[in-house]
C-alpha positions as CSV (number, residue, x, y, z in Angstrom):
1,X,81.1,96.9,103.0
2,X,83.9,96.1,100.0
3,X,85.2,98.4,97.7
4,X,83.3,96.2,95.2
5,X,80.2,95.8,96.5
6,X,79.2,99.4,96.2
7,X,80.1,99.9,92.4
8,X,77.7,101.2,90.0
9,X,79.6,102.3,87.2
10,X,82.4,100.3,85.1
11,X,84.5,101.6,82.6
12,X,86.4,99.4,80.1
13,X,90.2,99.0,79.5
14,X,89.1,100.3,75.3
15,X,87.4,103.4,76.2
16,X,89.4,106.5,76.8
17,X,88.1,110.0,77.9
18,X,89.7,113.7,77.9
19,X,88.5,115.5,80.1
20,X,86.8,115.6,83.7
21,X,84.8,113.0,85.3
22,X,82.1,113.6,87.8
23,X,80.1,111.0,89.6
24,X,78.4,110.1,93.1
25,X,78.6,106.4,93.1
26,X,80.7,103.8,93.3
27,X,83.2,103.8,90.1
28,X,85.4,101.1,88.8
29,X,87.9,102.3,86.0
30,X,89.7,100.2,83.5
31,X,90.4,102.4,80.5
32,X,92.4,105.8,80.0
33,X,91.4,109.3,81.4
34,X,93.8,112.4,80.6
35,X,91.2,114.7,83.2
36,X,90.4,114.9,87.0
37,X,88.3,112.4,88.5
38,X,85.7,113.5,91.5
39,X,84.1,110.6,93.0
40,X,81.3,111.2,95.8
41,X,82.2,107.6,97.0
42,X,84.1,104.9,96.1
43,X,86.6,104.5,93.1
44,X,88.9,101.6,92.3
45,X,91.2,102.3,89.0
46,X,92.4,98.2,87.5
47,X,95.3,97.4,86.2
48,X,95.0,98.7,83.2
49,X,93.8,102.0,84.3
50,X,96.1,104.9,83.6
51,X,95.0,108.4,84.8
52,X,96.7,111.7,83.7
53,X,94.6,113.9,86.6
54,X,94.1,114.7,89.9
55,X,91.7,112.5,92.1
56,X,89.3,113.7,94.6
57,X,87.3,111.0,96.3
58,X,85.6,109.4,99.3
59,X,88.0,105.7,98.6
60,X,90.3,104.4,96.6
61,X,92.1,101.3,95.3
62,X,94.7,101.9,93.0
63,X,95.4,99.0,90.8
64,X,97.2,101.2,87.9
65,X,98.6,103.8,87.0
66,X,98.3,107.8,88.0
67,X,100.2,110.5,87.3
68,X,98.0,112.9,89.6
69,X,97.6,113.6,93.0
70,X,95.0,111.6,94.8
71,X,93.2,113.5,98.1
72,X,90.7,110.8,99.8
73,X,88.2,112.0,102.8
74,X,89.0,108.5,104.3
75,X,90.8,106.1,102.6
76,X,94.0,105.2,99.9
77,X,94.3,101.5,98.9
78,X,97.7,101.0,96.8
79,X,98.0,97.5,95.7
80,X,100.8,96.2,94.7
81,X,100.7,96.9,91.0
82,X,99.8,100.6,91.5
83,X,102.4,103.0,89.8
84,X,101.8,106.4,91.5
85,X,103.4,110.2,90.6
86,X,101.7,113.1,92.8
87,X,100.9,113.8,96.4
88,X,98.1,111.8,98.3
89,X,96.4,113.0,101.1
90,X,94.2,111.0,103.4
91,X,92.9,109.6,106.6
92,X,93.9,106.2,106.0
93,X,96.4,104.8,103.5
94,X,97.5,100.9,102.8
95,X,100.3,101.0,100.6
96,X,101.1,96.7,99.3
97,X,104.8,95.5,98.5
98,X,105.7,96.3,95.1
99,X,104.1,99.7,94.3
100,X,106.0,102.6,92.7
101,X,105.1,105.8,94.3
102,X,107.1,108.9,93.6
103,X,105.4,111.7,95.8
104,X,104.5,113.1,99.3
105,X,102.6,111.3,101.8
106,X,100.1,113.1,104.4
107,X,97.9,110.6,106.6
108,X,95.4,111.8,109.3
109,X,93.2,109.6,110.8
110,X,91.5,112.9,113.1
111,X,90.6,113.9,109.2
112,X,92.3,117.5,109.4
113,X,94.4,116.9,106.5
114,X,91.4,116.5,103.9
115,X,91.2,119.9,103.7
116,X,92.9,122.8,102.1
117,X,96.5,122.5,103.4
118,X,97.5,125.1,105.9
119,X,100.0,128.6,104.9
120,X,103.4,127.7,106.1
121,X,104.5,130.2,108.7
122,X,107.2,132.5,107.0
123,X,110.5,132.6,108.6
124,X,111.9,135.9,110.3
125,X,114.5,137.7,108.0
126,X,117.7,136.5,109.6
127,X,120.8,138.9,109.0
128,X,123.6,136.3,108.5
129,X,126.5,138.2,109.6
130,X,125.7,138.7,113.2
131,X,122.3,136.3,114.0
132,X,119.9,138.6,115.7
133,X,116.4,139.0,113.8
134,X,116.2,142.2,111.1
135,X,112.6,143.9,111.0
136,X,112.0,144.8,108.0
137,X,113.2,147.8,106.9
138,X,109.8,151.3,106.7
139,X,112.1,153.5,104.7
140,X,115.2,153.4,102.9
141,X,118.6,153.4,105.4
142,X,120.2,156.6,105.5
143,X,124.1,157.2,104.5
144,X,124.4,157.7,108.2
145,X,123.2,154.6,109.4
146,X,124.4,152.8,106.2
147,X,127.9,153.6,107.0
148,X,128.1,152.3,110.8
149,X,126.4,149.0,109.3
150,X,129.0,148.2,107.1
151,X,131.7,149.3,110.0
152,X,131.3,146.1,112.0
């Protein structure tokens, strides 16, 4: 089923909102939103859309423009028109000629990447002058061992 057969609420390019909006159907969005948009299902923002806000939602097209990250549980659409700053994270992502997208990319089609993103490992402390791995240090050196340290 289309993008536009399961919308159920239309916004027009004069209308603008500040703040959040919250729905569980279909949304198409034509006007100006400076908030976060959660959407239980599908969304499409038009052409004249522009969004100041992060997106969460089941699909998108984007038409306009956002200035947000977008996080999809299945699917980005980025037609060619679509101006995009932020992050996008989902399963499946079409991405037209001609969009501007300033951002990172994540695409998963097993769907792991919907969720919160992962802690990065952290990196061993390296000392630099000789290579081999440095625990970190319980208690403060002593003069003793600071002195045959800075012999090498």
């Amino acid at each position: 089923m289309a993008i536009q057969d399961q919308i159920r609420t239309t916004i027009g390019d004069d209308v603008e909102i500040n703040g959040n909006i919250k729905c569980e159907n279909g949304i198409q969005f034509n006007g100006k939103l400076n908030g976060d948009l959660t959407c239980a299902s599908q969304a499409q923002i038009g052409t004249s859309c522009t969004i100041k806000g992060n997106m969460s939602v089941e699909t998108v097209s984007v038409m306009g423009q956002v200035n947000g990250n977008i996080t999809a549980k299945d699917k980005i659409e980025l037609k060619s028109t679509a101006k995009l700053h932020g992050d996008i994270r989902a399963r499946r992502l079409t991405v037209e000629d001609g969009v501007t997208f300033v951002g990172k990319v994540e695409v998963n089609p097993a769907g792991a990447g919907v969720g919160p993103k992962p802690q990065e490992p952290k990196a061993p402390v390296v000392d630099l002058d000789d290579d081999r791995e440095t625990p970190p240090a319980k208690e403060p050196a002593s003069e003793s061992q600071l002195k045959s340290i800075f012999r090498r």
